[in-house]
BANU-449646 format. One record per residue (C-alpha): x, y, z. Coordinates in Angstrom, 1 decimal, m for minus. Each point is the difference from the previous one (the first is absolute). Layout:
<filums>
@c1 = X&c2 = Y&c3 = Z .
...
</filums>
This chain:
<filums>
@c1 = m104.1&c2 = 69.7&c3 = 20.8 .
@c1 = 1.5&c2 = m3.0&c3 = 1.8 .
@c1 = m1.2&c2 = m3.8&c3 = m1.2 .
@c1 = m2.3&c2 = m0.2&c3 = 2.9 .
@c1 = m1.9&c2 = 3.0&c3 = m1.3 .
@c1 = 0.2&c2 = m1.1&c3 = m3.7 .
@c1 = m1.1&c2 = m3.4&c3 = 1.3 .
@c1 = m2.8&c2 = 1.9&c3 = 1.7 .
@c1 = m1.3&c2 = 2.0&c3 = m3.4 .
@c1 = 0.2&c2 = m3.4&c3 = m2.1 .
@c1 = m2.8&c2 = m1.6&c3 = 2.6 .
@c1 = m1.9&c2 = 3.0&c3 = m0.3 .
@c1 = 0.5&c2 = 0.0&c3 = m3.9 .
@c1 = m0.9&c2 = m4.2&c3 = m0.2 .
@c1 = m3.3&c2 = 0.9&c3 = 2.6 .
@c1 = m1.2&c2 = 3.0&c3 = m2.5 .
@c1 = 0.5&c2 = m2.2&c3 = m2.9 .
@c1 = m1.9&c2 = m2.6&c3 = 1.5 .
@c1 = m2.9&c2 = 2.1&c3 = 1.3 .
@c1 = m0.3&c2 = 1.4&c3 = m3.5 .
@c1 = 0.0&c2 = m3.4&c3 = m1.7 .
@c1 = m2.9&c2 = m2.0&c3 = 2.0 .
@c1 = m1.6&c2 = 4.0&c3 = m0.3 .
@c1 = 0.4&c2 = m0.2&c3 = m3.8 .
@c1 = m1.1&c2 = m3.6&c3 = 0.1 .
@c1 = m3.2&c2 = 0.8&c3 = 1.8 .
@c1 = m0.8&c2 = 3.3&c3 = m2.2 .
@c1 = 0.4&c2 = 2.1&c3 = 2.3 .
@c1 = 2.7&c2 = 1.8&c3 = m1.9 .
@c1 = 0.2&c2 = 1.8&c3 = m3.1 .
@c1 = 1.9&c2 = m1.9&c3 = m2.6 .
@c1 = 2.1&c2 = 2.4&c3 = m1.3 .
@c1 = 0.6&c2 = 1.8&c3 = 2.9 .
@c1 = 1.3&c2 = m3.9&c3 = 1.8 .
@c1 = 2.5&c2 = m0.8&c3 = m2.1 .
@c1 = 1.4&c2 = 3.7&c3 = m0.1 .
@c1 = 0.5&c2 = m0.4&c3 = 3.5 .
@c1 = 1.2&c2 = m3.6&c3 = 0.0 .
@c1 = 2.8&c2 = 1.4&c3 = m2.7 .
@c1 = 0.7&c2 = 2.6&c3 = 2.4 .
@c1 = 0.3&c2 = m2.6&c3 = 2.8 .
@c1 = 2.3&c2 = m2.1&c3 = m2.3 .
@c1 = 2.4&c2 = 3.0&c3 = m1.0 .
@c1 = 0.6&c2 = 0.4&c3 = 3.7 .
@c1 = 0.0&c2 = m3.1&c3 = 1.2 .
@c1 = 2.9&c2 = m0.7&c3 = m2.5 .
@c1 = 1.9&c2 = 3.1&c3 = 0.8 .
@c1 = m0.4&c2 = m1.3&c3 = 3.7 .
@c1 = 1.7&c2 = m3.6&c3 = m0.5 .
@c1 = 2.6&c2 = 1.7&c3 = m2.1 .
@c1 = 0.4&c2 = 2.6&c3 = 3.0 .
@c1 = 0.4&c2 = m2.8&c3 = 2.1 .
@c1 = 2.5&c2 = m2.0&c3 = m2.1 .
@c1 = 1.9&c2 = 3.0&c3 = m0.4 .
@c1 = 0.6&c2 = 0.4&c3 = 3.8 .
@c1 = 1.1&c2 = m3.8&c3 = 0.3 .
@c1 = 2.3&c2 = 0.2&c3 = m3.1 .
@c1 = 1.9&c2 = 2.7&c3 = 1.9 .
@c1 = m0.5&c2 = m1.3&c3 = 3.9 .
@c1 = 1.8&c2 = m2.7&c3 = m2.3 .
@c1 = 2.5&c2 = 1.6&c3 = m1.6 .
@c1 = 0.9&c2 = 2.2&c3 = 3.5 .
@c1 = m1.5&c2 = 2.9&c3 = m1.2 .
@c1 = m2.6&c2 = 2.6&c3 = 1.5 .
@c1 = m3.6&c2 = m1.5&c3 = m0.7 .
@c1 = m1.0&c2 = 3.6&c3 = 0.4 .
@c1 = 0.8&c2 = 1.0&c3 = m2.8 .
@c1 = m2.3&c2 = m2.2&c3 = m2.1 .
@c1 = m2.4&c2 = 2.1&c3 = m1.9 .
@c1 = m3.3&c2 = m0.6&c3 = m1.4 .
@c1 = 0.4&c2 = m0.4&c3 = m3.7 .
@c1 = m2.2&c2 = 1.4&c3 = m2.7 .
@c1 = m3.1&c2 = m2.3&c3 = m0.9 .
@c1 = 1.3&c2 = m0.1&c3 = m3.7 .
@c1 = 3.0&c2 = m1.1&c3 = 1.2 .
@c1 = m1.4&c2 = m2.9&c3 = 2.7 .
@c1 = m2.5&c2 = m0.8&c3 = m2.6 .
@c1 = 1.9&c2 = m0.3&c3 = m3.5 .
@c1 = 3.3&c2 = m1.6&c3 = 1.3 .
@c1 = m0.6&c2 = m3.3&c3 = m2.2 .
@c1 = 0.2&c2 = 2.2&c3 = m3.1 .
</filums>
């Protein structure tokens, strides 16, 4: 996935999230099924920036951006620990 793609799938992640929190605001949303999805949302929208990061660190460093992977959520998500 280049950065214009990831780029691409972090707008569509933001609009979803934002969709689902004026939905959830206005009831129109089961509680417990909202946040569900708006953790979902946040486990790949943080695997997406650190995607993105990734590539740049190696454009940087002169290496292939392609080989970036998509890291596990428990790793994107528990790094501060």
């Amino acid at each position: 996935m280049d950065e214009k793609a990831i780029l691409h799938r972090i707008s569509e992640f933001i609009e979803e999230e934002h969709a689902l929190r004026d939905a959830h605001e206005r009831a129109e949303t089961d509680g417990d099924e909202a946040r569900q999805r708006l953790r979902q949302l946040e486990v790949a929208l943080d695997q997406c920036w650190d995607l993105l990061r990734q590539r740049r660190a190696r454009i940087e460093a002169g290496q292939n951006p392609d080989e970036a992977r998509v890291r596990p959520a428990s790793q994107v998500e528990d790094y501060r620990q």
